[in-house]
C-alpha positions in Angstrom: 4.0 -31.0 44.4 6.2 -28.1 45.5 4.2 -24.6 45.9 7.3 -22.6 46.2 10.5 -22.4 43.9 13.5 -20.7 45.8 16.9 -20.3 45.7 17.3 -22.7 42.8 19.0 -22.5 39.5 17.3 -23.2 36.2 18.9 -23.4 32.6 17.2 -26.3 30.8 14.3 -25.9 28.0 11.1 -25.3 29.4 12.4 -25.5 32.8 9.5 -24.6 34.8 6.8 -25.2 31.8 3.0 -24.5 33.0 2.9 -24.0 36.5 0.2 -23.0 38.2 -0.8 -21.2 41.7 3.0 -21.2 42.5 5.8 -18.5 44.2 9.2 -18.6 42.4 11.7 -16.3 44.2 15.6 -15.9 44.3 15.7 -18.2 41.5 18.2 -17.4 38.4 17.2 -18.5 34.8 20.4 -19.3 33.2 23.5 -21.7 32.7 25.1 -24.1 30.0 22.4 -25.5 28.5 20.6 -22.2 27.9 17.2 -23.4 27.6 14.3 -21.3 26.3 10.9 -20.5 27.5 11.3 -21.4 31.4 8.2 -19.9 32.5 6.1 -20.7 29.3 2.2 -21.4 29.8 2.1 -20.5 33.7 -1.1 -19.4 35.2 -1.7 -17.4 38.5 2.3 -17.4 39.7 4.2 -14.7 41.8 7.8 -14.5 40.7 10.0 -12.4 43.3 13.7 -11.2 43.1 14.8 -13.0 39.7 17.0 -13.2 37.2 16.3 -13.9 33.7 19.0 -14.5 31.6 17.1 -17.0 29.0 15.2 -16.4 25.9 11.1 -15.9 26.0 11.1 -16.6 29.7 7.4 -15.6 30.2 4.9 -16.3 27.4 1.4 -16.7 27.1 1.4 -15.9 30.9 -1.8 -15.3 32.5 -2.0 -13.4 36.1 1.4 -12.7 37.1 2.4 -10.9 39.7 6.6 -10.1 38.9 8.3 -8.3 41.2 11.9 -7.0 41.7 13.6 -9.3 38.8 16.1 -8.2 36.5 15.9 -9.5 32.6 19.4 -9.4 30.8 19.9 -8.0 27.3 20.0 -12.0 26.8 16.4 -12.5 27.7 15.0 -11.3 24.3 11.3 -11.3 23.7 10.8 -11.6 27.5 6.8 -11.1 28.2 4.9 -12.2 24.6 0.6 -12.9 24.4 0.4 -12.4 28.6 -2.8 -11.7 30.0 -3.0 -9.8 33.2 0.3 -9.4 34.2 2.0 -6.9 36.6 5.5 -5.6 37.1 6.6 -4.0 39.4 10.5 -2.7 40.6 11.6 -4.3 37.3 14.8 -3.9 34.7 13.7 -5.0 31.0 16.9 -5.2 29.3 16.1 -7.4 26.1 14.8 -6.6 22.6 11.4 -6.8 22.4 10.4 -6.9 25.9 6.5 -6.9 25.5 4.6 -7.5 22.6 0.8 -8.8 22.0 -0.2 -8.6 25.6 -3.6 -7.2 27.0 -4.2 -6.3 30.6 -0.3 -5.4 31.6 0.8 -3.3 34.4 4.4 -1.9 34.5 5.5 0.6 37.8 8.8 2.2 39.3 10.7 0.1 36.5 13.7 0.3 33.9 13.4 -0.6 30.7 15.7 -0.1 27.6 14.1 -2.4 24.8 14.5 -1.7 21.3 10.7 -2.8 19.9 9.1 -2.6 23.1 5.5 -2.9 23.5 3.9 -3.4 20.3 0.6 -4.7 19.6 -0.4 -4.2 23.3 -4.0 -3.9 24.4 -4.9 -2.3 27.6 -1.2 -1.2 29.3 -0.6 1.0 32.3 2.8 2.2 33.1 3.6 4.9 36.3 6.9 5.6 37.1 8.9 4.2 34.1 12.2 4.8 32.7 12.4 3.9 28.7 15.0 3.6 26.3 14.1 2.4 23.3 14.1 3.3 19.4 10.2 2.2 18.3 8.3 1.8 21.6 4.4 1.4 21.3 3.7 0.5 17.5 0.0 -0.3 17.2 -0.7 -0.4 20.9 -4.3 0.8 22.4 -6.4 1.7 25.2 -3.0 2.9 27.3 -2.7 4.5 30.4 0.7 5.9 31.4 2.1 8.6 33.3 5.1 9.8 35.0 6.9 8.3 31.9 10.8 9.4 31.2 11.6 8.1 27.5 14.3 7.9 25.0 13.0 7.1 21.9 13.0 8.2 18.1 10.1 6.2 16.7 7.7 6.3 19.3 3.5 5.6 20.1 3.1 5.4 15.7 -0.5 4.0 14.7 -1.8 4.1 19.4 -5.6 4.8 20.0 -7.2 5.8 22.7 -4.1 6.8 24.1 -4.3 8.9 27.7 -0.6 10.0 29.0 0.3 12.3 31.8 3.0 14.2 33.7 6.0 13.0 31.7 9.1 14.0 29.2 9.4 12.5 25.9 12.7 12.8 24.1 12.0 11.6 20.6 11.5 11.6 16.7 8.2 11.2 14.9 6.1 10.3 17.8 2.4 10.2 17.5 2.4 9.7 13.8 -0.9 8.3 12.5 -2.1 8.1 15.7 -6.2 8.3 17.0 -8.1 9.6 20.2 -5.1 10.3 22.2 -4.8 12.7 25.1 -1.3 14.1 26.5 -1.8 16.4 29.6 1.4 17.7 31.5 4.4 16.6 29.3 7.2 18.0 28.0 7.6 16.6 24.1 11.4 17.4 22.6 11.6 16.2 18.9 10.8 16.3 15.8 7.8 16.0 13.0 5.4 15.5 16.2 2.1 14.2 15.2 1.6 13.9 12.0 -1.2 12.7 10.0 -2.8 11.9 13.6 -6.6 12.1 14.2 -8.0 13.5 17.7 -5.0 14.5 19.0 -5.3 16.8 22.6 -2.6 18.5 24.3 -3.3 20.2 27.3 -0.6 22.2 29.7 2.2 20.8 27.6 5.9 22.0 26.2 6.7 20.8 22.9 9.7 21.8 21.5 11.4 20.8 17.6 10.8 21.7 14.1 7.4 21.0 12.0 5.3 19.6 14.8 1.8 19.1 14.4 1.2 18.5 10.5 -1.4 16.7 8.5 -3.4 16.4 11.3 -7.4 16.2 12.1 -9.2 17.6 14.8 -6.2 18.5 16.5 -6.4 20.4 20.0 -3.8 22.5 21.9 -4.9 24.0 25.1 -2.4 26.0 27.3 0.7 24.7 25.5 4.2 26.0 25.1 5.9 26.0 21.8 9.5 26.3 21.4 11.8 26.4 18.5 8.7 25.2 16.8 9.3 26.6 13.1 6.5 25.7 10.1 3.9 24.1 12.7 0.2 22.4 11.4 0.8 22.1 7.6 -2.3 21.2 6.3 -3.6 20.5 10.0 -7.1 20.8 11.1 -6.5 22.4 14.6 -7.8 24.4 17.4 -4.7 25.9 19.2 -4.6 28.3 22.5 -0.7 28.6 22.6 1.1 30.6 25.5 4.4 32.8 24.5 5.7 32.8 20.7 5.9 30.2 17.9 8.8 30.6 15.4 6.6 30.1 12.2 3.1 28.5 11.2 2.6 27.2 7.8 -0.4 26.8 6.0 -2.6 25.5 8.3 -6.2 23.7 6.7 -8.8 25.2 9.1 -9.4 26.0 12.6 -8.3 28.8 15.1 -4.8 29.2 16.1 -4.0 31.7 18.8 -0.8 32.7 20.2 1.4 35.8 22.3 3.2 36.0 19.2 4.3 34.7 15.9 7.4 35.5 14.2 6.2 34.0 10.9 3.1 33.3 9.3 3.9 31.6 6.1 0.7 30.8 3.8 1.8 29.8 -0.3 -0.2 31.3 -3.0 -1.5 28.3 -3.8 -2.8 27.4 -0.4 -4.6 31.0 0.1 -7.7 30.3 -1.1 -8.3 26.8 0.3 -7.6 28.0 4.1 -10.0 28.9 6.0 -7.6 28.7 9.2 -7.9 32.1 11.4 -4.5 32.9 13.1 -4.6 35.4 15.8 -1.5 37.1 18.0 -2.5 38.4 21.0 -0.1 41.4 21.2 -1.8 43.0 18.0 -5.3 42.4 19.6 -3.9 44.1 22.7 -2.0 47.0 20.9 
């Protein structure tokens, strides 16, 4: 039995089906017969300077170890129901790249993936570039830092969530989501966090209209806000805000504190049910 694949050419259905404790390098997965599932059912294989050009090339994959392959747009659904995987020095180019799997490592990789990682368990990611347009529906217990994303739809329904030193470009993110900590980001969009639950920001920029609404037990600590016009509607939400917000709007309860703000909007017939105390530190000052 071979314990290394290299330099070979696969195209055929299920072309390397359940290997075990092997090394597959400078092999490309493509050809005529365009075969699906090549690597399919594999357990405890290294797979080194590839190219995937198949459909569902690595499912129900457990311990992986993939380094410097590239996965073509054609390589949809590339990395379904894995457990303990890695990737590392990686291009994710197909739809739906990751989906259902627990234990998964992704660094210093590119990724542009409509659909990507949904219904994960357990993901890391440092050092990521992502494109996508609904990224992280329904995934938990995530660790990821030094993230750069293009996204409009993006971490909707995530708990226990912890992300770090990176810049979000994107619509509705965080919506509905639970115990989730952002610490050193920079968060451009728009309708941030709504309906969320245990939501903390610390040492963060977020910037676009109506952030921060519906939410419970929401936390700001240190945070910029720019452009940031009828923030917490109806939010529960302790916020220590450096510099100016454009407007807040009837916050629920809580303390929000802030340089300045240019308008506090509360309706009459939201009045008497907050019990939300705003406070601008130039007129405590003054």
């Amino acid at each position: 039995m071979m314990t290394r694949y290299e330099n070979l050419t696969f195209d055929q259905e299920r072309a390397l089906y359940a290997l075990k404790t092997k090394t597959v390098s400078n092999c490309n997965f493509q050809g005529e017969a365009d075969g699906e599932s090549p690597l399919k059912e594999c357990r405890n294989i290294k797979v080194k300077n590839c190219l995937f050009d198949l459909r569902y090339p690595l499912w129900h994959l457990k311990n992986g170890l993939i380094e410097n392959c590239s996965f073509t747009q054609n390589s949809r659904a590339a990395l379904w129901y894995d457990r303990k995987v890695k990737l590392i020095d990686c291009t994710l180019s197909g739809i739906k790249a990751l989906r259902e799997c627990v234990d998964s490592e992704i660094s210093n990789s590119f990724i542009n993936s409509l659909e990507f990682a949904w219904f994960c368990k357990k993901l890391t990611l440092d050092n990521v570039r992502l494109d996508s347009e609904y990224p992280f529906l329904r995934s938990e217990h995530m660790n990821i830092s030094r993230l750069t994303m293009n996204a409009k739809y993006s971490f909707q329904y995530v708990k226990n969530t912890r992300l770090k030193k990176s810049i979000l470009n994107t619509k509705d993110a965080f919506w509905h989501a639970r115990d989730a900590v952002i610490e050193d980001c920079v968060i451009s969009g728009e309708y941030l966090g709504w309906y969320s639950k245990n939501l903390k920001f610390i040492n963060c920029k977020i910037i676009g209209t109506q952030p921060l609404c519906y939410a419970q037990n929401l936390v700001l600590e240190n945070c910029e806000m720019i452009d940031t016009d009828l923030a917490f509607e109806y939010s529960d939400v302790r916020a220590k805000i450096k510099g100016s917000l454009t407007s807040v709007k009837n916050p629920e309860s809580g303390r929000i504190q802030a340089d300045h703000i240019d308008a506090i909007i509360i309706d009459s017939y939201h009045h008497k049910n907050s019990s939300c105390q705003i406070i601008e530190n130039e007129k405590v000052s003054s």
